[in-house]
VEXLUMDO-756901 format. One line per field, with one value per residue (C-alpha): residue in three letters; x, y, z. Coordinates in Angstrom, 2 decimals, padded with zeros to 5 digits. Last residue first. Layout:
REM residues N
residuo = c(ALA:...);
u = c(X:...);
v = c(Y:...);
w = c(Z:...);
//
This chain:
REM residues 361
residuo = c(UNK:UNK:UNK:UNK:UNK:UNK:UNK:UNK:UNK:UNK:UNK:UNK:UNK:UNK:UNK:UNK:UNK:UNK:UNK:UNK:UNK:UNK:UNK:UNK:UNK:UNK:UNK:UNK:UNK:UNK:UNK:UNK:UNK:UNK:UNK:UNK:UNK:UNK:UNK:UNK:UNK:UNK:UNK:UNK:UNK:UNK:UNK:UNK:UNK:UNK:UNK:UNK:UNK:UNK:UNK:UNK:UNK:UNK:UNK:UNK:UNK:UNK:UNK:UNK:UNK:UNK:UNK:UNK:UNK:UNK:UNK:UNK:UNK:UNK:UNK:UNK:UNK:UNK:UNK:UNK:UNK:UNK:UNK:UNK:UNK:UNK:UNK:UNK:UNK:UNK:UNK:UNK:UNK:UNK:UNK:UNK:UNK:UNK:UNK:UNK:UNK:UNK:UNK:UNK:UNK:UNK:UNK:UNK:UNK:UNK:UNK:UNK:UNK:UNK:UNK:UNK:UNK:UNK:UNK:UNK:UNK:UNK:UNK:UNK:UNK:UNK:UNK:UNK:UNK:UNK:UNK:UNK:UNK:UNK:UNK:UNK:UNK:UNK:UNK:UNK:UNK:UNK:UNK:UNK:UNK:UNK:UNK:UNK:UNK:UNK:UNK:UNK:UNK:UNK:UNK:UNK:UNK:UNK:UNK:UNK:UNK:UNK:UNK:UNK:UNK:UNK:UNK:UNK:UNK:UNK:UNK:UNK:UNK:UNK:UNK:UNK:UNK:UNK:UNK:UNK:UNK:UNK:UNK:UNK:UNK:UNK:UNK:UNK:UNK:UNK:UNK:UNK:UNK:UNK:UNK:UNK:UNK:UNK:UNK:UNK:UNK:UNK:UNK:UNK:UNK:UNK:UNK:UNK:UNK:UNK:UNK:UNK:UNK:UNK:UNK:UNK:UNK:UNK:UNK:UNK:UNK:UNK:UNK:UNK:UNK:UNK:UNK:UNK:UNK:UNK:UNK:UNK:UNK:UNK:UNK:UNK:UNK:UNK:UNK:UNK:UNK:UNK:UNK:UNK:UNK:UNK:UNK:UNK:UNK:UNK:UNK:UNK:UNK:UNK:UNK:UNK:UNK:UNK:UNK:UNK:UNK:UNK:UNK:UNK:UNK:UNK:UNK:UNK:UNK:UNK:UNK:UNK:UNK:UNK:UNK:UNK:UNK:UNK:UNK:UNK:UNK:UNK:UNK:UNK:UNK:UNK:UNK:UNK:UNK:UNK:UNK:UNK:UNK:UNK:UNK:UNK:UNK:UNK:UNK:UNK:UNK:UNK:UNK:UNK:UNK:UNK:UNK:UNK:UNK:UNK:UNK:UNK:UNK:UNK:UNK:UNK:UNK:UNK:UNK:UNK:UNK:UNK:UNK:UNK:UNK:UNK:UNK:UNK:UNK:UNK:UNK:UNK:UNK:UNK:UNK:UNK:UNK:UNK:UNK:UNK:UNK:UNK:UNK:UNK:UNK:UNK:UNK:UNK:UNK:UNK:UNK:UNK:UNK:UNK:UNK:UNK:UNK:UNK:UNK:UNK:UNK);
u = c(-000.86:002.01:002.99:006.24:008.08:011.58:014.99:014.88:017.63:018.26:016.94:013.77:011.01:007.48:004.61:000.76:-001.61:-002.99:-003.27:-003.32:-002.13:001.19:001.81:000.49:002.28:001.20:003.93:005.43:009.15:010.00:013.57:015.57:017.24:015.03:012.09:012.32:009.08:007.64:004.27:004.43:001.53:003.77:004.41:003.05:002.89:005.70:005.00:004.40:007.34:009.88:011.45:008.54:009.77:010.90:012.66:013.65:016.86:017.94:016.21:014.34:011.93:012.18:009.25:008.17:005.38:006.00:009.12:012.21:011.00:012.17:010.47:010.09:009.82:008.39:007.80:005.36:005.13:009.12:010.30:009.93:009.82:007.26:005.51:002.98:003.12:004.84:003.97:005.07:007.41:007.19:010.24:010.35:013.66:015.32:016.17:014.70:010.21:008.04:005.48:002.82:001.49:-000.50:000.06:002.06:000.70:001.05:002.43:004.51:005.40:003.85:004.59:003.32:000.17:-000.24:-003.22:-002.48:-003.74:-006.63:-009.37:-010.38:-013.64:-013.42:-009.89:-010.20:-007.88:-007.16:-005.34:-005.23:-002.19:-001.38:-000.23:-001.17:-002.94:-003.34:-006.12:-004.54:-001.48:-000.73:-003.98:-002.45:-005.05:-007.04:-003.50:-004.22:-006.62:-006.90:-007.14:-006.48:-003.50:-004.09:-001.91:-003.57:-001.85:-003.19:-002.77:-002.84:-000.61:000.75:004.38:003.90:006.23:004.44:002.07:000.29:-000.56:-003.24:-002.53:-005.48:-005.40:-008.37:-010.21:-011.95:-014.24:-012.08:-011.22:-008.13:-005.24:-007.30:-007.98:-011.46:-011.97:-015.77:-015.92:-017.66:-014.33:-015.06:-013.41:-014.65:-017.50:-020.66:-022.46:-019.38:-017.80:-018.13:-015.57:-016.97:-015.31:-012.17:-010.02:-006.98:-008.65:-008.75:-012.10:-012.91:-013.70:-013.19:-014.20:-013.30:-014.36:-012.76:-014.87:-014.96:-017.43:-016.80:-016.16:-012.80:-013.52:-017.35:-020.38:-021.68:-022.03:-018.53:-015.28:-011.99:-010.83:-009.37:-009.05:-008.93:-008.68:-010.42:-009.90:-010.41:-007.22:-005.65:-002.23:-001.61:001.08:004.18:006.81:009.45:012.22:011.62:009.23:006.28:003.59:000.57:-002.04:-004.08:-005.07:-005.90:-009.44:-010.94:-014.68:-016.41:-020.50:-022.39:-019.87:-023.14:-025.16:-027.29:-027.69:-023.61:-020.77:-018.28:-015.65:-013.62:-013.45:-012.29:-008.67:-007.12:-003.44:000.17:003.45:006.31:005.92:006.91:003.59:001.23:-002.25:-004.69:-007.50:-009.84:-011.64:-014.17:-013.68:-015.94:-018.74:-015.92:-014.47:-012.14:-010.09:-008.34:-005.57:-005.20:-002.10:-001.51:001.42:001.33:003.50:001.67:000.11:001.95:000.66:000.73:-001.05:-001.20:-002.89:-003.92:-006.24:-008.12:-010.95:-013.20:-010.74:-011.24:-009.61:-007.30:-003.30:-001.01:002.96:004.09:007.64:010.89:012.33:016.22:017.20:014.95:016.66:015.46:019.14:021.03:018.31:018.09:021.99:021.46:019.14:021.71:021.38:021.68:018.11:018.94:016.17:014.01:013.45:011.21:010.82:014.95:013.34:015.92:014.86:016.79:018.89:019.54:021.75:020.68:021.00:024.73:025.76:026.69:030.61:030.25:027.73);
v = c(023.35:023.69:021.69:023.23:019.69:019.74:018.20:014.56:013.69:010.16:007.78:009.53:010.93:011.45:013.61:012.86:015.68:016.62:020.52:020.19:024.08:022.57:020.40:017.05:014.51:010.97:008.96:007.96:006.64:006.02:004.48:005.04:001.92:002.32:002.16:001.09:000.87:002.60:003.22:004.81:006.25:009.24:011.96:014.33:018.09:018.98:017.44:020.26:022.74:020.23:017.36:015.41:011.70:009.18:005.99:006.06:005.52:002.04:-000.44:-002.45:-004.75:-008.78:-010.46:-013.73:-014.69:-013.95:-016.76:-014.65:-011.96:-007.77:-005.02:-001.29:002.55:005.11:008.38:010.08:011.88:012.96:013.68:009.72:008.30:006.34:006.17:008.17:006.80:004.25:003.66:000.69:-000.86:-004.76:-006.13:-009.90:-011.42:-013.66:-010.54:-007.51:-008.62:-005.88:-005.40:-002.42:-002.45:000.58:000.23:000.91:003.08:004.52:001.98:-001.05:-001.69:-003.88:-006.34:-009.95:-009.38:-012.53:-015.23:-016.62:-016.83:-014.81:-016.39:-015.17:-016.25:-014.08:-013.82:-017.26:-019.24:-017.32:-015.93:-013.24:-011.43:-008.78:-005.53:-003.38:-000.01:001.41:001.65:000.20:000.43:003.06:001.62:-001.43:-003.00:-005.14:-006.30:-005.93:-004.29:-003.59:-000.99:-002.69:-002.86:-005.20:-007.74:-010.15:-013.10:-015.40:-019.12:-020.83:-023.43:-020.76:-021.29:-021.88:-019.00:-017.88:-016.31:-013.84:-010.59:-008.61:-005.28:-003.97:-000.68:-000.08:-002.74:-000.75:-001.94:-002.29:-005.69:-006.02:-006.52:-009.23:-011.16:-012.13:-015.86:-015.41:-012.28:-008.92:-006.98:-007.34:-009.54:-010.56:-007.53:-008.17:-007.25:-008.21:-004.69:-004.20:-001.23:002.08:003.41:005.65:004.74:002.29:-000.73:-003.03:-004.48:-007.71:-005.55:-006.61:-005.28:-007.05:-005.61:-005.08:-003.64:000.08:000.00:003.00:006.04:006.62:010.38:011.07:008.71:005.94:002.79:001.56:-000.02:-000.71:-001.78:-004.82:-004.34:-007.07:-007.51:-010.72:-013.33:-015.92:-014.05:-011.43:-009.62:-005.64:-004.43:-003.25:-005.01:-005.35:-002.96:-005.05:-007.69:-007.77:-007.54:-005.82:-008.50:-006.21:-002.81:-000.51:000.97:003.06:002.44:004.89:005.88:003.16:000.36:-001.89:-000.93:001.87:005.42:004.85:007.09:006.14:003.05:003.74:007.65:010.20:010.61:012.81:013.86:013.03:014.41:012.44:009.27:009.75:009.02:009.83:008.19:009.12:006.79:007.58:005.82:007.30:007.86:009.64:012.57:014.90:014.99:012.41:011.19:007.44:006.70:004.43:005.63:004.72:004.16:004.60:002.74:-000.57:-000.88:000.33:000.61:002.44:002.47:006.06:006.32:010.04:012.68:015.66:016.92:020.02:021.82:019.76:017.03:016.49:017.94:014.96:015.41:016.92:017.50:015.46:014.75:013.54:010.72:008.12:005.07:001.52:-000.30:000.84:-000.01:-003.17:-004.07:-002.50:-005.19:-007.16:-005.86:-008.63:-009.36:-010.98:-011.74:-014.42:-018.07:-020.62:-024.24:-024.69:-025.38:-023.43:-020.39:-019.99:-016.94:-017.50:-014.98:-013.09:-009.87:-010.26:-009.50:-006.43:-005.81:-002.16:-000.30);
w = c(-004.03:-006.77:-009.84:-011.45:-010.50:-009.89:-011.81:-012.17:-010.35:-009.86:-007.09:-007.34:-005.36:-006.48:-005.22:-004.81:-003.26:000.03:001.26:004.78:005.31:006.73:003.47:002.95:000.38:-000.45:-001.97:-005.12:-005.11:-008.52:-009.20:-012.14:-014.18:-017.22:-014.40:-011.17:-009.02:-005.50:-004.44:-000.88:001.40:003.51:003.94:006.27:007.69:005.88:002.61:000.00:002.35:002.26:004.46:006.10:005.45:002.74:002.30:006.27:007.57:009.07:010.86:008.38:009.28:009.07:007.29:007.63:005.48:001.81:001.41:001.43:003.39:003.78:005.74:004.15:005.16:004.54:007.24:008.90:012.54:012.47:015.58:016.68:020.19:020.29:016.51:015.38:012.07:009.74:006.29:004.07:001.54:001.47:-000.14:-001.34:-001.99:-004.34:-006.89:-006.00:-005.98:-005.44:-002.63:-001.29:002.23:003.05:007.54:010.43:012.65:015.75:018.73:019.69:016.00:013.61:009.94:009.84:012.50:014.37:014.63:010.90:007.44:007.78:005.16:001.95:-000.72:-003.55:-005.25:-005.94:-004.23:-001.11:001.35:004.57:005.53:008.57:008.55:011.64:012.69:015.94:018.61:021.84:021.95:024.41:026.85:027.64:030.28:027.71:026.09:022.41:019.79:016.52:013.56:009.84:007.61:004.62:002.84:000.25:-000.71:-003.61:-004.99:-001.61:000.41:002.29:001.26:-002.37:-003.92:-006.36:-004.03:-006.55:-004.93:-003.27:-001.85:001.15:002.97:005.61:007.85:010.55:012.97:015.62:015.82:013.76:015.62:017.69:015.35:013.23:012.46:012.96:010.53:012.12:011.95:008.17:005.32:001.62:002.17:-000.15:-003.36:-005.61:-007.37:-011.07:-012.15:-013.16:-015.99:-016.34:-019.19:-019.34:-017.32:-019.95:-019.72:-018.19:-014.82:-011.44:-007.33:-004.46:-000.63:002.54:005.87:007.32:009.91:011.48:009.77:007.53:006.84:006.83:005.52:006.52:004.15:003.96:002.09:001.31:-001.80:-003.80:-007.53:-009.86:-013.60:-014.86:-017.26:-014.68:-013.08:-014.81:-014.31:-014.33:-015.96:-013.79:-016.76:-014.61:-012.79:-009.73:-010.88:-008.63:-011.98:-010.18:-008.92:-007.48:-007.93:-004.89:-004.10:-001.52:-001.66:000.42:000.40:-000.91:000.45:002.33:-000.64:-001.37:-003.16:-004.82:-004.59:-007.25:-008.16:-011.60:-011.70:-014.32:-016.40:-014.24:-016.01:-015.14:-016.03:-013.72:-014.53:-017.93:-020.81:-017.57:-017.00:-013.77:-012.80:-009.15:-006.66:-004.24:-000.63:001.59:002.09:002.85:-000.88:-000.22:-003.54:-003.98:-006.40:-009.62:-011.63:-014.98:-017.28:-020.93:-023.62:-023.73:-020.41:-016.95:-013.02:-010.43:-007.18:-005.25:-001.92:-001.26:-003.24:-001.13:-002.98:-003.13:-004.88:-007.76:-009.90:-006.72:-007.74:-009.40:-009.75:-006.47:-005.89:-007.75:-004.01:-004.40:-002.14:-003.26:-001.92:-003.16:-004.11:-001.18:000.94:-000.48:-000.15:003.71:004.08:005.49:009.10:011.54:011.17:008.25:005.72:006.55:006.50:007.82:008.81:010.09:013.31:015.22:012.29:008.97:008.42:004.37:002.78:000.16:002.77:002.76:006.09:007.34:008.08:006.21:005.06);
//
């Protein structure tokens, strides 16, 4: 850790326009600050044996936290509640966004909630807007695992979302490979992960961020990267009508994925934690990992080890899919684990140890 430089410094560009977190290596402090070294195990199993649950967001009202997460059955994606008193001992509470006979999402709608306080080691409630609780998604009409199109949709509720109900959802995609301003990261007909937040700090001129990894394509004649995943940004003002925000992808790698954006807020700077996958020259096929901004636009990735990878029998095949808070001074690293039979469930990591979970696949 030593002779880094202090990631609250300011590394402006020649035009002195933007800033971002040291390239040189200063987000060692954040590092430092997010590492889960000690794996809890699995603490959610699917509601059946039919179903394979991934994509954890959490979130916390009045004493109880809660846990939205997605489950595929084969047909497609529907969207699931979980609550837990601890983090760590969690029960299925039902769905909030179900198979439906029509529509242009009828048969997957992969949800995340948005506008989740960013505090680190804050409140994690969910915010309103137009006295509304919000929930972007991902969504189709065919059926099957993640079949083309796949196209981003908004879905609210004026309820307090601490039981299972079905959310309202509007009647139409807010962004699809089929949109005029479309790029070229994310022409393939599949839009997947999407996490909306509050841009409080007035960079982009709008009221909302949402960040979304979606399957692209680039140079015509560069066959290894063609097909992966990116992170890019779109805005808006009302959580309904959104518009890309700019030509480039803010988070990428040559190859494989990088994708399931999820922020929080340490001190004066904004940490995206994210999946990588399938990338050049990596053992490991799955790991998380996070990039680091000071004003929600440029972000500068991390180089170091990874938050979490393949290290026991549960995840061994993957992990990967991170939600990660601090609570009472303990962080909570959840993530999607898949052991070598492709069992898929959600596990937790922790900054201290928590002992290990009796849940098994």
């Amino acid at each position: 850790m030593h002779n880094r430089v202090d990631l609250f410094n300011y590394n402006r560009s020649a035009a002195g326009a933007a800033t971002r977190c040291s390239s040189a290596g200063g987000d060692a402090k954040i590092y430092e600050e997010v590492k889960t070294p000690y794996k809890y195990g699995l603490v959610l199993l699917p509601p059946d044996t039919g179903k394979k649950i991934d994509c954890p967001t959490v979130y916390k009202a009045g004493n109880t936290w809660y846990m939205s997460y997605i489950a595929f059955d084969g047909k497609g994606y529907e969207t699931w509640l979980a609550s837990s008193k601890d983090l760590l001992n969690w029960k299925n509470l039902g769905r909030q966004m179900s198979f439906t006979k029509e529509g242009w999402d009828q048969n997957q709608k992969a949800g995340y909630n948005a506008l989740v306080d960013t505090k680190w080691g804050g409140s994690y409630q969910l915010n309103k807007y137009q006295a509304k609780y919000w929930m972007s998604y991902f969504g189709g009409s065919s059926s099957g695992y993640e079949p083309e199109p796949l196209s981003i949709g908004m879905a609210y509720t004026t309820k307090k979302p601490t039981q299972a109900f079905e959310w309202q959802r509007l009647d139409h995609p807010v962004l699809s490979s089929s949109d005029k301003d479309v790029r070229w990261w994310e022409n393939r007909n599949k839009l997947f992960k999407s996490y909306v937040v509050e841009d409080k700090v007035g960079q982009t001129g709008h009221q909302f961020i949402m960040y979304y990894n979606a399957v692209g394509d680039s140079l015509p004649n560069n066959k290894p990267t063609r097909w992966y995943e990116r992170i890019g940004m779109a805005v808006s003002n009302d959580m309904v009508s959104w518009k890309r925000y700019q030509r480039e992808p803010v988070v990428h790698h040559s190859r494989g994925i990088t994708g399931d954006p999820q922020i929080q807020q340490i001190g004066n700077v904004w940490v995206m934690f994210y999946f990588g996958a399938f990338w050049k020259g990596r053992e490991t096929e799955t790991f998380n990992r996070f990039a680091c901004s000071y004003d929600l636009i440029n972000w500068t990735d991390w180089n170091g080890d990874d938050l979490v990878n393949s290290t026991i029998d549960i995840d061994k095949k993957y992990a990967h899919k991170s939600f990660v808070l601090k609570h009472k001074g303990v962080v909570y690293h959840f993530y999607c684990a898949v052991d070598a039979k492709d069992n898929r469930g959600i596990a937790v990591a922790t900054s201290a140890d928590k002992g290990s979970s009796r849940i098994k696949f």
